[in-house]
N, C-alpha and C positions, 0 to 999 in steps of 0.2 A: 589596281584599285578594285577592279569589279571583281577579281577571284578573291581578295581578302575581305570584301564584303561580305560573297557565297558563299568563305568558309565560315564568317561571324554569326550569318542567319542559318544557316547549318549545324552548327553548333547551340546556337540557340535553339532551335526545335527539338534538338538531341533531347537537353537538360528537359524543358517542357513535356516532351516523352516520357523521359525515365522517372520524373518528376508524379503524371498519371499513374504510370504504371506502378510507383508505389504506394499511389493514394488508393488507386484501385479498389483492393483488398479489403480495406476497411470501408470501404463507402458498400461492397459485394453483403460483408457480414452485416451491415445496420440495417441494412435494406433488406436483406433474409429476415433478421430475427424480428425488422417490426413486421415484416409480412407473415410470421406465423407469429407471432407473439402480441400484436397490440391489441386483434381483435380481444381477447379472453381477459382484457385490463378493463380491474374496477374495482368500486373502494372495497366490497368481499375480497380483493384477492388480497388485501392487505391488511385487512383487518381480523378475518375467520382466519383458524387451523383447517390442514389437512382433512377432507372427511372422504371416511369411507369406501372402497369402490361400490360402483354402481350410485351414490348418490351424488346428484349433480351440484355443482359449486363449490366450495373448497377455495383455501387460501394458504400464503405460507408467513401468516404470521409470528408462526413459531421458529421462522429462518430467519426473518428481518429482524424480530428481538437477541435471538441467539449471535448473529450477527454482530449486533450492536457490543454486544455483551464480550463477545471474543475480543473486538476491533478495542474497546475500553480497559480492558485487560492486557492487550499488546502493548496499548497506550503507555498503560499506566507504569509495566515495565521497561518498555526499550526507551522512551524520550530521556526520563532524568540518567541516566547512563548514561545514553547515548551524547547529552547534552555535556556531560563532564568530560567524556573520553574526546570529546572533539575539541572545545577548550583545551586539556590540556595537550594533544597533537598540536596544537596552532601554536601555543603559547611555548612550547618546546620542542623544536621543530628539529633541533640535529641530535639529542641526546640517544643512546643506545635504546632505552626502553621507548622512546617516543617510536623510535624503528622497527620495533621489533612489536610494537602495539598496531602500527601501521600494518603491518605484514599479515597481522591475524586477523585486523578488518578486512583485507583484501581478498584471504581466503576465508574467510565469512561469507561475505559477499558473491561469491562464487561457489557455493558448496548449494548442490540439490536439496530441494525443498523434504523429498522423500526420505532423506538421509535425516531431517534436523528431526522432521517425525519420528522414525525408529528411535532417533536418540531419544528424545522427552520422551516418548513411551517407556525407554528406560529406566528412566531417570525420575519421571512421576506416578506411572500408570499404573507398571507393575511392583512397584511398593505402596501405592497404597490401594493397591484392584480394584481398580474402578476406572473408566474413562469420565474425563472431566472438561468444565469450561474451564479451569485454570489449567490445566495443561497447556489443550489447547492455544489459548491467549499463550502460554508463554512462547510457543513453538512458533507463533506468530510475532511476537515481541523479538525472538531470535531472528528472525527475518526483517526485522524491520531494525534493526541495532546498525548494521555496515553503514545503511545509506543517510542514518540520522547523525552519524560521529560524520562519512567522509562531508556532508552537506555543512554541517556545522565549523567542520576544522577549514573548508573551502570559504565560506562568508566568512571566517574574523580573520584569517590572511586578506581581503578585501578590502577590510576598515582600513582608513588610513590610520596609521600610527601618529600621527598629530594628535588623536583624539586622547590614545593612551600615554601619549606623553603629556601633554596638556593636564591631563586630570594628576597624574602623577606629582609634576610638579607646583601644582596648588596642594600638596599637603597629602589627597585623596589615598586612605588606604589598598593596597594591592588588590582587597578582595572585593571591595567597593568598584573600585574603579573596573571589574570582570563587570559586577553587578548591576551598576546602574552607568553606567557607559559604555561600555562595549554591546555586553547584550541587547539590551535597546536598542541599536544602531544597525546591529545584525538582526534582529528579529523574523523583517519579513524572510529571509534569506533560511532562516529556521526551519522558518514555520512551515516555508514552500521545501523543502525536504523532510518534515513530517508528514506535509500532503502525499509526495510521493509513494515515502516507505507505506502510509497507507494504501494508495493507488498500487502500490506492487504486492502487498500481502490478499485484500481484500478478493482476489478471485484463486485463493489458493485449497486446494482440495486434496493436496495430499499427505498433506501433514495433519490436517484436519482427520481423516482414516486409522489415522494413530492416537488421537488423543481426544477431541471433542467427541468424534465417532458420529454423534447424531442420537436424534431421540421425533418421536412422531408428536410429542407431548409440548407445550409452552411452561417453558423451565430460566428460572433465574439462579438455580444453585450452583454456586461455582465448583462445585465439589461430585457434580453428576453429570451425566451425557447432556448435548446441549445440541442442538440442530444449527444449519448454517447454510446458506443460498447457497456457497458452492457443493456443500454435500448433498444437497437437495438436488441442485442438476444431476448431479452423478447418478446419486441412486435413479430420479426418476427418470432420466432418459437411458438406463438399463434395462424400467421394465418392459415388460409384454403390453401395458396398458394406454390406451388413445388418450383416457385423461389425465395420466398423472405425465403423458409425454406434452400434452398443452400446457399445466402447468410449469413442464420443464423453460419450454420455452420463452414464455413468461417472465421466469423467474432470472431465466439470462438474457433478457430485455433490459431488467430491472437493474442485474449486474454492470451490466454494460455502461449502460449509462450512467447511473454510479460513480465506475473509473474515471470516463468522461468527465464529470462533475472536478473530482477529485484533482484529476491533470490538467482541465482547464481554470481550475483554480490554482494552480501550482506556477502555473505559466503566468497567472497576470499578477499573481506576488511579486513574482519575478522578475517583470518587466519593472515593477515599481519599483524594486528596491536598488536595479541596475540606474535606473532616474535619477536617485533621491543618490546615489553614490557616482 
C-alpha cells in the first residue's frame, strides 16, 4: 500500500514538473517583453506615425492600421472558401475528390510560411511591380485556408445528425437545411477556428517580406506597400538605433497580447459550444 501510494504521489509531482517547466517559457517572454516594453506604452504610441531619428516620441500607427487592413483582406479571402470547402469535406466524407481535397489541406497546412511568400510574389507582385496590401492579405488568407476548412469540416461531423434529418424530413430544402440549421448550430465552433487561423497568421513576417513589404507612410491602398507590426519588429529590432529598438519592443507587447486575446477568445468559444452540444 504505502509504495503504491509513493509511486502515485511521485507521479504526480512528475506531471506538476513537467507541467511548470512547459509553462515556463511563456510566463519568461511576457515577463521580458513587459519589462522592456510597457514602460514606453501610451496613447502617442498608437495613435502618431514613425517619426524621424533623433526626434523623440513616435508611434506605429501606420502598423496597427496596415495590420488591420492585411488581417481584412485575409479575412475576406480564406473564410467564404474555407467555409465551403469544409462543408463540403463533411458532407462527403468518403468520395475520391473529398480525399484527395483533404490531402491538399493537409499539405497546406504544413508548407513554410516563406514558401507561400515566394509563391504570391510570383504570382501578384511581379506582374503587376509593385508590392502590395492585397498580396500581402492574400498570402495571409493562404495561410489561414487549412485551419478554417479542417475546423469547419471538424464542428459539422459534431452536430448530431438528428438535426439534419429532422429538417430534412419536414420538407426543408438541401441547401436550406446547410443554411439555416446546420451552420447556426456549428457556428461557435467556426468562429473559434477563424479566431485561431487569425491568432496563427497575425505574427507572420515572412511572407509579409515578399508582398506587403512595408512602407514608413499611413496607407489604405490595397494596391501599394503597406506596413504591419510584424514587419515593424523586423525591421526595427535590425537597426543600430536605441529608439526604434524600444519601439520594437513595444510593438511586440502589443503583438503579443493580441494573440493572447485572439486564443483566449478561441478557447471560451470553445468551451461553449462543447456545452451547448
Amino acid at each position: 500500500m504505502l509504495y503504491r501510494q509513493f509511486k502515485n504521489k511521485l507521479f504526480f509531482w512528475t506531471v506538476c514538473l513537467f507541467s511548470f517547466l512547459a509553462v515556463l517559457p511563456l510566463v519568461l517572454i511576457l515577463g521580458y517583453l513587459l519589462w522592456q516594453g510597457v514602460s514606453a506604452l501610451n496613447w502617442q504610441f498608437f495613435t502618431r506615425l514613425p517619426q524621424p531619428l533623433g526626434e523623440a516620441g513616435g508611434g506605429i500607427a501606420n502598423a496597427i492600421i496596415g495590420t488591420g487592413v492585411l488581417l481584412s483582406i485575409a479575412f475576406a479571402l480564406a473564410v467564404p472558401w474555407g467555409l465551403l470547402a469544409g462543408i463540403y469535406l463533411a458532407e462527403n466524407r468518403r468520395t475520391g475528390l473529398a480525399d484527395f481535397a483533404r490531402w491538399c489541406v493537409e499539405i497546406l497546412q504544413g508548407m513554410p510560411s516563406v514558401v507561400l511568400g515566394v509563391v504570391l510574389y510570383a504570382w501578384l507582385v511581379r506582374p503587376f511591380r509593385s508590392f502590395s496590401a492585397l498580396s500581402g492579405g492574400a498570402a495571409l488568407g493562404l495561410m489561414m485556408l487549412p485551419v478554417i476548412v479542417r475546423t469547419t469540416e471538424e464542428t459539422f461531423k459534431m452536430i448530431p445528425p438528428a438535426l439534419k434529418e429532422a429538417a430534412l424530413a419536414l420538407g426543408v430544402p438541401y441547401y436550406r437545411t446547410i443554411l439555416r440549421v446546420l451552420l447556426p448550430a456549428g457556428l461557435s465552433g467556426i468562429i473559434n477556428g477563424v479566431l485561431l487561423s487569425l491568432a496563427r497568421v497575425v505574427g507572420e513576417t515572412a511572407p509579409l517580406l515578399f508582398t506587403a513589404f512595408g512602407s514608413p507612410f499611413l496607407s489604405v491602398n490595397l494596391f501599394q506597400p503597406i506596413e504591419s507590426i510584424p514587419h515593424l519588429i523586423f525591421y526595427y529590432a535590425a537597426s543600430p538605433y536605441a529608439q526604434w529598438h524600444q519601439l520594437a519592443w513595444c510593438a511586440s507587447l502589443v503583438l503579443v497580447l493580441g494573440v493572447l486575446v485572439l486564443n483566449l477568445s478561441a478557447k471560451l468559444l470553445s468551451r461553449r459550444w462543447r456545452v451547448r452540444f
